[in-house]
N, C-alpha and C positions, 0 to 999 in steps of 0.2 A: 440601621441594622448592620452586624458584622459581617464581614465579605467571608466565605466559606473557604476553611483552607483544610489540608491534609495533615494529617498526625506523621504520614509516610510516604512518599510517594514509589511503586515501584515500575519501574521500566523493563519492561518483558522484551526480549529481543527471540523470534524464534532464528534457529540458524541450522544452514545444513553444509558443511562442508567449506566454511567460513574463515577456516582459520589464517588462511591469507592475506583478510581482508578487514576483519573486526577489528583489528588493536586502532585503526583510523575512527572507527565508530566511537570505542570505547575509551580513546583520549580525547574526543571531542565531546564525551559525556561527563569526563574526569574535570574538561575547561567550561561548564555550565556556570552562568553566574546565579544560579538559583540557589539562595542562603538556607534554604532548610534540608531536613534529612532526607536523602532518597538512595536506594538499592537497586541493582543491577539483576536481572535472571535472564542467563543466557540458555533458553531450551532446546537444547540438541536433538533432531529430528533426524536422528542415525546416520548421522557424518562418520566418514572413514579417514579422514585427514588429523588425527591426534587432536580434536579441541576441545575435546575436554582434560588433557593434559597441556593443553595452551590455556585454560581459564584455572587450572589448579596454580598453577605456577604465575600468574599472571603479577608483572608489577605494581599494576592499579587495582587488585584485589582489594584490600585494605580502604582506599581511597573510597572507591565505589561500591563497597559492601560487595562486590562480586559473587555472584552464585550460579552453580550449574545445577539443571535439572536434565535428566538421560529423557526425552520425549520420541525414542526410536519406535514405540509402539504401534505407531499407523504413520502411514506416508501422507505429509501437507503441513505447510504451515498453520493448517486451521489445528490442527490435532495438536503441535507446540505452542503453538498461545495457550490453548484450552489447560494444558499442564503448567507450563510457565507461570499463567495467571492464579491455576489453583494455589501453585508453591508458595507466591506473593504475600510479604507481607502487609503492605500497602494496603491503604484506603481509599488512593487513587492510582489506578492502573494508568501508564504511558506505553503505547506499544511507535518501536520503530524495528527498522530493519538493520541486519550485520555489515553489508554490506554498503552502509550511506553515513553520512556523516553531520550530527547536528551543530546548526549551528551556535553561539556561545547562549545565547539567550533561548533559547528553543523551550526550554522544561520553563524559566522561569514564566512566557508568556502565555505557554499551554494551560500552566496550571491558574495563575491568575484570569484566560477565559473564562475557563471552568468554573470561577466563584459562581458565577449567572446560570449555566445552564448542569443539567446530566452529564453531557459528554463532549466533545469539543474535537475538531480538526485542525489543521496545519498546514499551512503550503509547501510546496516545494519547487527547487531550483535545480537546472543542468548544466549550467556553469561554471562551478567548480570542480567535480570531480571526474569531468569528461573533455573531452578534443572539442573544437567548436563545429567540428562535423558532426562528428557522434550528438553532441545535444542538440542537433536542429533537426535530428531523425524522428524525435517524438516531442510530439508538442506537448506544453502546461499551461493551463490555467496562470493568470494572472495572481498575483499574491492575495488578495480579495478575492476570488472567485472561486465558487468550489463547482464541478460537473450536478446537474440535476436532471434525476432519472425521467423520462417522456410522461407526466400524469402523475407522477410520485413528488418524492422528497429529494434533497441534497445529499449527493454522498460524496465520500472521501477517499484517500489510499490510506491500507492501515499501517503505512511504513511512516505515517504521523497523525495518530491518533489517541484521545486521553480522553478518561472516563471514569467516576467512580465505584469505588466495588459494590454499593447500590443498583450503580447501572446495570454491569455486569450480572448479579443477581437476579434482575428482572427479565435482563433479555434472554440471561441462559447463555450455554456455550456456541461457540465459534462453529460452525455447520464443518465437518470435516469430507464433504460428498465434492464441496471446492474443493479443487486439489489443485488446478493449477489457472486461479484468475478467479476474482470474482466475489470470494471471501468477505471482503470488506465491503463492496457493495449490498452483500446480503447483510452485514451485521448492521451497516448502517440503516439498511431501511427497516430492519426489525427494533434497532434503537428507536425509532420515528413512531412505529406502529403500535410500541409498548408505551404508547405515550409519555414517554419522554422527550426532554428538550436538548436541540443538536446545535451547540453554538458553531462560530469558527475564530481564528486565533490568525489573521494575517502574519502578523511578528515572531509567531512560531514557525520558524524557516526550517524546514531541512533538504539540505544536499543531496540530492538522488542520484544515484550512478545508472547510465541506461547500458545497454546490451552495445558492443562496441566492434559488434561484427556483422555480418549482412545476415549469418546464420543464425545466429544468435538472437538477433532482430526476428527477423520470420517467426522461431519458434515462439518466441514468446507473445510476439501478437496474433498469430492464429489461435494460439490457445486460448489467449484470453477472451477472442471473439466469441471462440466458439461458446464459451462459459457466459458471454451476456444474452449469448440467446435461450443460457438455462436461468438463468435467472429471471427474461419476461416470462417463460413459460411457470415460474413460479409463482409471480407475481402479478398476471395479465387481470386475474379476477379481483386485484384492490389496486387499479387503478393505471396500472403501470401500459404504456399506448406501443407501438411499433413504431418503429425510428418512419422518419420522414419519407415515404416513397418515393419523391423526389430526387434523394439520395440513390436510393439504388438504380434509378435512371440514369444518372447522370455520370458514379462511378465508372461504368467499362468504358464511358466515354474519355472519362477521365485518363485510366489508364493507358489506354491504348495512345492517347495523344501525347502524354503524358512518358509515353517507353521509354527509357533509358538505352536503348538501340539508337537511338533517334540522336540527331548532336543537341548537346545540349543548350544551345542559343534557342533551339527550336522548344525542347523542353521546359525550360527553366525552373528543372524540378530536382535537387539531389537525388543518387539511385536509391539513399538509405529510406528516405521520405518515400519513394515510391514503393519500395518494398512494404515498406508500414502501414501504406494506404491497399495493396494487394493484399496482405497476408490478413488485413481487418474482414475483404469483402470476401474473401474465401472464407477464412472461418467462419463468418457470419452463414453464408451458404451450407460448409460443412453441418455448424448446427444446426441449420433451418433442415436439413434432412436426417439430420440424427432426432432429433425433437418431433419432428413432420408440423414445422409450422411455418411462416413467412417471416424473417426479421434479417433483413437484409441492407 
């Protein structure tokens, strides 16, 4: 049987205020060793920093089929994929994000998972494009492994995710109610639930840039906490369990022993790691009272 390949492949990048930071994305998409044809759509979700006269003017335009689509119409990156992907001419959607950088084989590994399943994921790495501080603030997954949801399925980040526009058609659009975390958990588990099939792609590596400030850290993981506790609330009645109790016992234990007051011989815990591990168990609280349920 012939292995399933694309006519086109397109890579949807949503991006907000980016334009500092893409040309690293976009000449690491320019250096793909993947031989066949694939286009660029960079969806603007109403950036004020000129990028879309940084993608008009672009000298890898040409190269990469470059395109911009204006996605200012609702705030989220769910709402710039949903446009990006409609733009697409592609038969197989690749989403990554502006701000990371893949590596050189990335599209071609993604897309050869793909021949087997619906849709396929990607790992990622904090080593290159961060301090060795910064990357040991937030952990990943092993190149093999993907996170799976408590009673559900595997899910992925959608800053390396590939699917065909079959898939896409089945599941429908991108939930734009995520706004900030969460997104991709939800796409992947409704990829699962529309019975489709979710492979993974070890060798599709990409470079992921974390948050490289202590503020910047917080904000971003209480947000996202607070969004995993919307998503079991969405999810509890197909399956989906409440994180381990255990855990939430054990956390203020954690922390508190754990202070960054404290010398750190005593600790032995970076302050970045500890913020990361605080700002998870608040959010999680945060939305366990926004929700009015227990996922802590």
């Amino acid at each position: 049987m012939q292995a399933r390949s694309p006519r086109l492949v397109s890579i949807v990048i949503p991006a907000y205020n980016a334009a500092p930071v893409i040309d690293v994305q976009l000449s690491a998409l320019a250096a793909q060793d993947y031989p066949d044809p694939f286009e660029v759509v960079v969806s603007d979700n109403g950036s004020t920093d000129d990028l879309r006269d940084h993608i008009a003017g672009h000298p890898l335009a040409e190269r990469l089929r470059l395109r911009y689509v204006d996605a200012s119409g609702a705030r989220g990156p769910s709402h710039a994929r949903n446009l990006g992907t409609a733009a697409a001419a592609g038969d197989f959607i690749a989403y990554c994000d502006a701000d990371d950088q893949a590596h050189p084989q990335w599209l071609r590994e993604l897309v050869r998972r793909a021949a087997d399943f619906d849709a396929v994921s990607g790992p990622v790495e904090t080593f290159t494009l961060n301090s060795v501080e910064a990357a040991a603030w937030t952990p990943v997954n092993p190149p093999e492994r993907r996170t799976e949801l408590p009673g559900m399925f595997p899910v992925a980040g959608s800053c390396n995710l590939g699917m065909w526009r079959e898939t896409v058609d089945a599941v429908g659009p991108w939930d734009t109610k995520y706004v900030r975390g969460s997104q991709d958990v939800d796409y992947c588990l409704r990829i699962q639930l529309a019975g489709c099939t979710f492979g993974h792609a070890p060798e599709a590596m990409m470079a992921y840039r974390v948050q490289s400030s202590y503020r910047g850290l917080w904000s971003q993981q209480f947000a996202w906490a607070q969004s995993e506790v919307g998503i079991y609330v969405q999810y509890r009645d197909r399956g989906h369990r409440r994180r381990n109790p255990l855990l939430a016992l054990a956390m203020p234990a954690l922390l508190v022993l754990r202070n960054p007051l404290l010398p750190r011989a005593v600790t032995k815990l970076p302050t970045g790691t500890w913020i990361y591990y605080l700002a998870g168990f608040t959010g999680r609280i945060r939305g366990s009272i926004r929700n009015r349920v227990f996922y802590v």
